[in-house]
C-alpha positions in Angstrom: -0.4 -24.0 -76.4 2.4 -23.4 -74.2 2.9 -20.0 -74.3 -1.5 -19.8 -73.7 -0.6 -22.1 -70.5 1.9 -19.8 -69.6 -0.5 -16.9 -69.9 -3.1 -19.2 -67.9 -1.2 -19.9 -65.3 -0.5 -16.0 -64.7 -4.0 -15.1 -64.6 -4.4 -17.9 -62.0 -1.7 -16.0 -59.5 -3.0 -12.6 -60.1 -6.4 -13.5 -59.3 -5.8 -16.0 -56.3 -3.3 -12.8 -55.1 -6.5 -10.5 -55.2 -8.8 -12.7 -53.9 -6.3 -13.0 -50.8 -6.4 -9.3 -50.8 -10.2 -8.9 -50.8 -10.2 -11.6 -48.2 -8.8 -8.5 -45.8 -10.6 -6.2 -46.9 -13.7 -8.0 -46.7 -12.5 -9.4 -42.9 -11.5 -5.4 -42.1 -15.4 -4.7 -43.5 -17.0 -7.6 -40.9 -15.0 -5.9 -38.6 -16.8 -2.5 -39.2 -20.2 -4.4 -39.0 -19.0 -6.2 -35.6 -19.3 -9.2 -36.9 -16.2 -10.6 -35.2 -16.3 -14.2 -36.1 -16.7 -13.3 -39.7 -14.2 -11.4 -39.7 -11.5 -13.3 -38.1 -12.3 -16.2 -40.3 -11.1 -14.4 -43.2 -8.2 -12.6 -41.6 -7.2 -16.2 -40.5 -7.6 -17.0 -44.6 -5.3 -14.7 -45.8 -2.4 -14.9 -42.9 -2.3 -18.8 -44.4 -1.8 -17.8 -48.3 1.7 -17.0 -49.0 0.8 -14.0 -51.2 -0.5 -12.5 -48.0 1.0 -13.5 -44.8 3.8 -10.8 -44.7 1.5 -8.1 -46.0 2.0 -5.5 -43.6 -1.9 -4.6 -44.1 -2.5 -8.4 -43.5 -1.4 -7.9 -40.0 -2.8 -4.6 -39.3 -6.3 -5.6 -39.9 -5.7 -8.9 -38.0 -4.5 -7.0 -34.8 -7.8 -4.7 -34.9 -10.0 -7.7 -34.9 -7.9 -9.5 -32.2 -8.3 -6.3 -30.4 -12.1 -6.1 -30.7 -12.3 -9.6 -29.1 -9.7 -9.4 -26.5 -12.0 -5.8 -25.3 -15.3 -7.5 -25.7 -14.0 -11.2 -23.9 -11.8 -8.6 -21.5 -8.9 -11.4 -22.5 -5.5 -9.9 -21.9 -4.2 -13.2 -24.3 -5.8 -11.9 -27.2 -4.5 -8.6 -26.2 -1.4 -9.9 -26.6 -2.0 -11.4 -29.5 -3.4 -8.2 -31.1 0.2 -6.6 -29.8 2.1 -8.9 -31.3 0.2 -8.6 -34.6 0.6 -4.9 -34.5 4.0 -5.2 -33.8 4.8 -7.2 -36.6 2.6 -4.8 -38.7 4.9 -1.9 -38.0 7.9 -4.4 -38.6 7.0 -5.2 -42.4 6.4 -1.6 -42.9 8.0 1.0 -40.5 6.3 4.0 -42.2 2.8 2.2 -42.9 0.3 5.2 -43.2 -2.8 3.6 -41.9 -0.9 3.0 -39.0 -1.7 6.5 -37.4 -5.4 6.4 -38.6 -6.2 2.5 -37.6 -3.6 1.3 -35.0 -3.8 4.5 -32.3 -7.2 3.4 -30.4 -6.6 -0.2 -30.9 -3.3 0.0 -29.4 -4.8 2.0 -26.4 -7.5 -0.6 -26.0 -4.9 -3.3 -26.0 -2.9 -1.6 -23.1 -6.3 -0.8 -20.9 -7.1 -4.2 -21.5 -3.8 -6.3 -20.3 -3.7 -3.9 -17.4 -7.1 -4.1 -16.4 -6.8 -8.0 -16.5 -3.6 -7.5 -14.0 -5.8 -5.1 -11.6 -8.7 -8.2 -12.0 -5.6 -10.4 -10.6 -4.4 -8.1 -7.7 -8.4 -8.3 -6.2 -7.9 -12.0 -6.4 -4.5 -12.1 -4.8 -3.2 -13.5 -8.0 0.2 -11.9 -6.9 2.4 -13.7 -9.7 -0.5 -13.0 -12.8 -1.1 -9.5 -11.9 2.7 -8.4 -11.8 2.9 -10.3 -15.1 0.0 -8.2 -16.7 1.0 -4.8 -15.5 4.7 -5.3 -16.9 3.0 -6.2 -20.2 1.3 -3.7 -20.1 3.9 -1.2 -19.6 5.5 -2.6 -22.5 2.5 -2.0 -24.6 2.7 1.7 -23.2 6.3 2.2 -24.1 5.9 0.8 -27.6 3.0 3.0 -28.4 4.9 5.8 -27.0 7.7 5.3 -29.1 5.9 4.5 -33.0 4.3 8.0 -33.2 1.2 7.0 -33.6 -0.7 10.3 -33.4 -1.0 10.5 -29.6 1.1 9.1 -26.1 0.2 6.9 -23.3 0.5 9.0 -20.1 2.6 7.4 -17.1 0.0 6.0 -15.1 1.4 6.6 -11.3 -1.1 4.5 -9.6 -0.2 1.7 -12.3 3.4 2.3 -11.6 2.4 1.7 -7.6 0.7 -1.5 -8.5 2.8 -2.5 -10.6 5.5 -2.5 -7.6 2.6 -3.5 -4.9 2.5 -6.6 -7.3 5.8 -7.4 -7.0 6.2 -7.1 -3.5 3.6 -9.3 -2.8 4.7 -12.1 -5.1 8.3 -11.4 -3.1 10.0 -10.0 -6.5 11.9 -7.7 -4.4 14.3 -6.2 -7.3 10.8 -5.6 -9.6 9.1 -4.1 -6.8 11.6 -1.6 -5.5 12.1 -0.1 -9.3 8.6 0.3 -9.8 7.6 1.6 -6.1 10.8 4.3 -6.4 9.0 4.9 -9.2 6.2 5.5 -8.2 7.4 7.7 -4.9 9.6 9.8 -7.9 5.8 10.5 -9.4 5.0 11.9 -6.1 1.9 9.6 -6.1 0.0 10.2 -3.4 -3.0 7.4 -3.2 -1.5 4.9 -1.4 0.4 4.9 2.4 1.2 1.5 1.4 3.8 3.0 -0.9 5.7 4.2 1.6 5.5 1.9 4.1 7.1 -0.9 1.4 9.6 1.1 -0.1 10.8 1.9 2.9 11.1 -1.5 4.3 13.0 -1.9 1.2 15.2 0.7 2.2 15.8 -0.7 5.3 16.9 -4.4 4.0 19.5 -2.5 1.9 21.1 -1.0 4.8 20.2 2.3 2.8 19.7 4.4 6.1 19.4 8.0 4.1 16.4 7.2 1.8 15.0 5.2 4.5 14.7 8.2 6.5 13.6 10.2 3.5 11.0 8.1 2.3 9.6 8.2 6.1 9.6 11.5 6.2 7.9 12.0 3.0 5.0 9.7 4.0 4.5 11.6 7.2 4.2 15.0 5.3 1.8 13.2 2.7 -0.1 11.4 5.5 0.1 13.2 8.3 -2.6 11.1 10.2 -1.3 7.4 9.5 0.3 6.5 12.4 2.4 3.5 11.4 5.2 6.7 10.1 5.3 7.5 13.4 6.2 3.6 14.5 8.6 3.6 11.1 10.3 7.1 12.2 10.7 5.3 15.6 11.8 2.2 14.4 14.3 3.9 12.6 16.2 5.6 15.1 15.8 2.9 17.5 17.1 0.7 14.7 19.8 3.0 13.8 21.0 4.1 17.3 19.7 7.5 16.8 17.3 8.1 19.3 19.2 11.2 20.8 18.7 12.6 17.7 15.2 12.0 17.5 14.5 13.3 21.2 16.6 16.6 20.3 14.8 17.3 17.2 11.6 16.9 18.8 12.4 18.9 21.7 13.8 21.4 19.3 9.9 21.4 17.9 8.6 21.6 20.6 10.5 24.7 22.5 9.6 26.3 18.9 5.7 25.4 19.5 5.4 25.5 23.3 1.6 25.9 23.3 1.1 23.3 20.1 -1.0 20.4 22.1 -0.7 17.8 19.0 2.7 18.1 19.5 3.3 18.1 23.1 1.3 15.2 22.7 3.3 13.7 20.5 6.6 14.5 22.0 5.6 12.6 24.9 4.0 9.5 22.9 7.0 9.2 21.0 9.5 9.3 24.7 6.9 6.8 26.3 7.4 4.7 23.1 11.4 5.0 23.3 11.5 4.2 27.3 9.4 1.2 26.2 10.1 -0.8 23.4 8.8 -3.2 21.4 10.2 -5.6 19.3 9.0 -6.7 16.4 5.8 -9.3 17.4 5.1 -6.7 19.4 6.5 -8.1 22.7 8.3 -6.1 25.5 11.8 -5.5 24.3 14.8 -4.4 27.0 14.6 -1.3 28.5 16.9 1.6 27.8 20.0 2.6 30.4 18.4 5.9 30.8 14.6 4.3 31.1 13.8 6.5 34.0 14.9 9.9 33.1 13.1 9.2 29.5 9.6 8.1 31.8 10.4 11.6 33.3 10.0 13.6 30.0 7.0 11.9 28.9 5.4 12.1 32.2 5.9 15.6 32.4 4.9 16.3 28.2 1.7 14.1 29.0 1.2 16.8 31.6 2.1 20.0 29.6 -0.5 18.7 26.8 -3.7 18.1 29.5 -2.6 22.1 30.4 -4.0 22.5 27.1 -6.6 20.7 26.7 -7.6 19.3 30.1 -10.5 16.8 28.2 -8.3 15.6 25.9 -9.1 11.8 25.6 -5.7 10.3 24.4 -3.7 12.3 26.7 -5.6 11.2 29.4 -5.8 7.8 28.3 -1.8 7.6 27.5 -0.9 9.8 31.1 -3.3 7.0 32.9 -1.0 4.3 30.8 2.0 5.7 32.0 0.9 5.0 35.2 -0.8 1.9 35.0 1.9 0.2 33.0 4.5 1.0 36.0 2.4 -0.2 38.1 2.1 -3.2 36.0 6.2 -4.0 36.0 6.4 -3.0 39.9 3.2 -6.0 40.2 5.0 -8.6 38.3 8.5 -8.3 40.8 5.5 -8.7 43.9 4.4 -11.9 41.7 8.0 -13.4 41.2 8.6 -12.9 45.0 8.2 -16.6 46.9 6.1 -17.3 49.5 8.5 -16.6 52.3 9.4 -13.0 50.5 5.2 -12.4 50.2 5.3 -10.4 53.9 8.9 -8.8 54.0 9.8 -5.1 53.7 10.1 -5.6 49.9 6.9 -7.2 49.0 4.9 -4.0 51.2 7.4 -1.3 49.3 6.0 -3.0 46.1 2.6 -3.3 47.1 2.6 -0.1 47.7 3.9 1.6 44.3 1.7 -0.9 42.6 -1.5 0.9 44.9 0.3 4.4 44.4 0.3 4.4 40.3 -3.1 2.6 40.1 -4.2 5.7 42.2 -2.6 7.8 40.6 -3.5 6.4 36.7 -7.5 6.0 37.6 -8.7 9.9 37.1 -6.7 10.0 34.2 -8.4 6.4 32.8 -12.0 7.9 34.2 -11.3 11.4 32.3 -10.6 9.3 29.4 -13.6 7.0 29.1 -16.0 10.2 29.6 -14.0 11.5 26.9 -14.2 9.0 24.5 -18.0 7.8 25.0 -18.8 11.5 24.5 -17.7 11.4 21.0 -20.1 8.9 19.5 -18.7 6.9 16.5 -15.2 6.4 16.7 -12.3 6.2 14.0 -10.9 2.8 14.7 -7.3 4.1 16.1 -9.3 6.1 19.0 -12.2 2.8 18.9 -8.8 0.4 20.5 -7.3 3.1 22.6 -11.0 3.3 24.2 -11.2 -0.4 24.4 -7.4 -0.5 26.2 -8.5 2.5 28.9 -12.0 0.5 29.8 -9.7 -2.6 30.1 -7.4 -0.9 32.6 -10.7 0.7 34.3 -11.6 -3.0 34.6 -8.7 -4.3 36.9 -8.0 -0.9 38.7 -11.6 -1.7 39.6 -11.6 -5.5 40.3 -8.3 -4.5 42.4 -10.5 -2.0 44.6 -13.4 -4.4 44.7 -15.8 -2.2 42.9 -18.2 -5.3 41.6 -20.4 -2.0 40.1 -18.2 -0.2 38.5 -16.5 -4.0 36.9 -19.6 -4.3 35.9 -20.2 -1.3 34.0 -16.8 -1.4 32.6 -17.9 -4.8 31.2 -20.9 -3.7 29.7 -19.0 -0.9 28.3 -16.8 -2.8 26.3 -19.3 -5.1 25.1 -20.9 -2.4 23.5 -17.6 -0.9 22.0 -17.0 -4.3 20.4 -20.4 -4.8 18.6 
């Protein structure tokens, strides 16, 4: 009796070890037919027996189903959990066959998932969540890459940007510059914001070279996004180089005498540099040489209406040139007292302040014809419009021209609907 015990109690293992076994391939079968819950209620049977649970298989057929749910639910913690059950998979047996057949897709899904969960988060401003998900993501990638699973996750460059926009945003400075160099390395090209963080970066390390570089890249990329222009600037105010700048420029320019974009901008730029700003946007201290730089842009502003006499920013920014002295010469009349309000001074400043509004109101009045002949306006010409029929407007009410006040008025209550 005891050796037929014996035998008895063998039978018993072998058949509870292949019931175990049919208990994944009947959950890998319900996973075939879609019938998720099924399924993972017999995975979830055989990870429990110990004849099972650290059978590679086990876990292969486990991560699929986890996989299946996490893409149908769009949950990036089953995701996970499908990852980690692949990984473990691939741990029990490194050279598991099935592996290239069964885990290549799945795997892929699992990664699409995490990071689409991450780009969910960055649309909610989920700042923290969303840099979380697109490093697991990553992980996933590099993982996949590195198991020869029959295929390879391509570096995904506008991941790699979010990735580093993430960080930024969620002020993990150290994560977001390796993944927005990154990025810039990829020569991705989708987003100005790249540039414009990286190089802010570069700028709070002091790192003056690649500051300049990454500047200088974005204005080749994006030749029309203006804030490189206000970061070139920024930099060689910043940096003390604004001799260099000029001469550079200047160098352009007597290589491109009859270029009207950039005369034009040759004399923006100087206008900018005799005028600062700091950084709320305030009027900073003006330069030692402030009227000889005044000169040059005057005198550019000038060059680039010989070229284009109609041209709506130059006259606007010639007629702000103007205007904006007349402006500074209006505030010393202002700060004069009431015994000061009839002396020699005052009538030399009342009179510059009359001179340059004179002088600025064709320009302003070229402008406006200018810019209401082009219809819809891109938003960068929509405020320079709004600035020039806000000058028109006092130049006006000084000259008590109620009419043209008026018009001016309506003018901009059109622009701003």
């Amino acid at each position: 009796m005891k050796h037929l015990l014996v035998s008895l109690l063998f039978c018993t293992a072998a058949t509870t070890a292949m019931a175990q076994r049919a208990k994944v391939a009947s959950a890998d079968e319900n996973l075939k037919k879609q019938d998720l819950e099924k399924a993972k209620a017999d995975i979830d049977a055989a990870l429990q027996n110990d004849k099972t649970k650290n059978d590679a298989k086990t876990w292969l057929v486990n991560g699929k189903i986890l996989e299946a749910m996490g893409t149908k639910q769009k949950s990036g913690a089953l995701a996970r959990e499908a990852f980690a059950s692949f990984k473990k998979a691939l741990e029990l047996d490194p050279k598991m066959k099935e592996a290239v057949l069964e885990m290549n897709q799945p795997l892929f899904n699992v990664y699409a998932t995490i990071a689409n969960v991450g780009y969910a988060n960055l649309n909610e401003q989920k700042w923290d969540s969303s840099l979380i998900n697109f490093k697991d993501a990553f992980e996933v990638a590099d993982f996949y890459n590195s198991k020869n699973l029959g295929g390879t996750i391509p570096t995904d460059t506008a991941l790699t940007f979010y990735v580093g926009y993430a960080a930024s945003q969620a002020g993990k400075k150290d994560d977001a510059f390796t993944y927005l160099k990154k990025a810039a390395d990829l020569q991705f090209k989708g987003e100005p914001a790249l540039y414009v963080l990286l190089g802010q970066l570069y700028e709070e390390k002091g790192d003056q070279a690649n500051w300049l570089k990454t500047i200088e890249e974005a204005k080749t990329i994006f030749p029309k996004d203006k804030r490189f222009n206000d970061m070139e600037l920024a930099y060689y105010s910043k940096t003390g180089k604004t001799n260099e700048l000029l001469s550079m420029l200047e160098k352009k320019m007597a290589e491109n005498p009859n270029d009207e974009a950039m005369v034009l901008d040759y004399a923006i730029r100087v206008d900018n540099i005799a005028n600062p700003r700091d950084e709320k946007g305030n009027d900073a201290p003006k330069p030692a040489n402030y009227e000889e730089l005044m000169g040059k842009a005057e005198t550019a502003y000038k060059k680039a209406l010989e070229l284009n006499p109609n041209d709506a920013t130059a006259n606007f920014q010639l007629g702000a040139l103007y205007f904006n002295r007349a402006v500074v010469f209006n505030k010393e009349l202002n700060a004069l007292d009431s015994k000061q309000q009839t002396s020699p001074k005052a009538k030399e400043l009342q009179t510059k302040v009359e001179g340059l509004m004179n002088q600025a109101l064709p320009y302003f009045e070229k402008a406006d014809a200018g810019f209401s002949s082009k219809g819809n306006l891109e938003a960068s010409d929509k405020q320079t419009y709004e600035s020039c029929l806000y000058a028109l407007q006092k130049i006006y009410a000084i000259k008590n021209n109620n009419a043209k006040v008026e018009e001016m008025k309506k003018k901009l209550d059109a622009l701003q609907k």
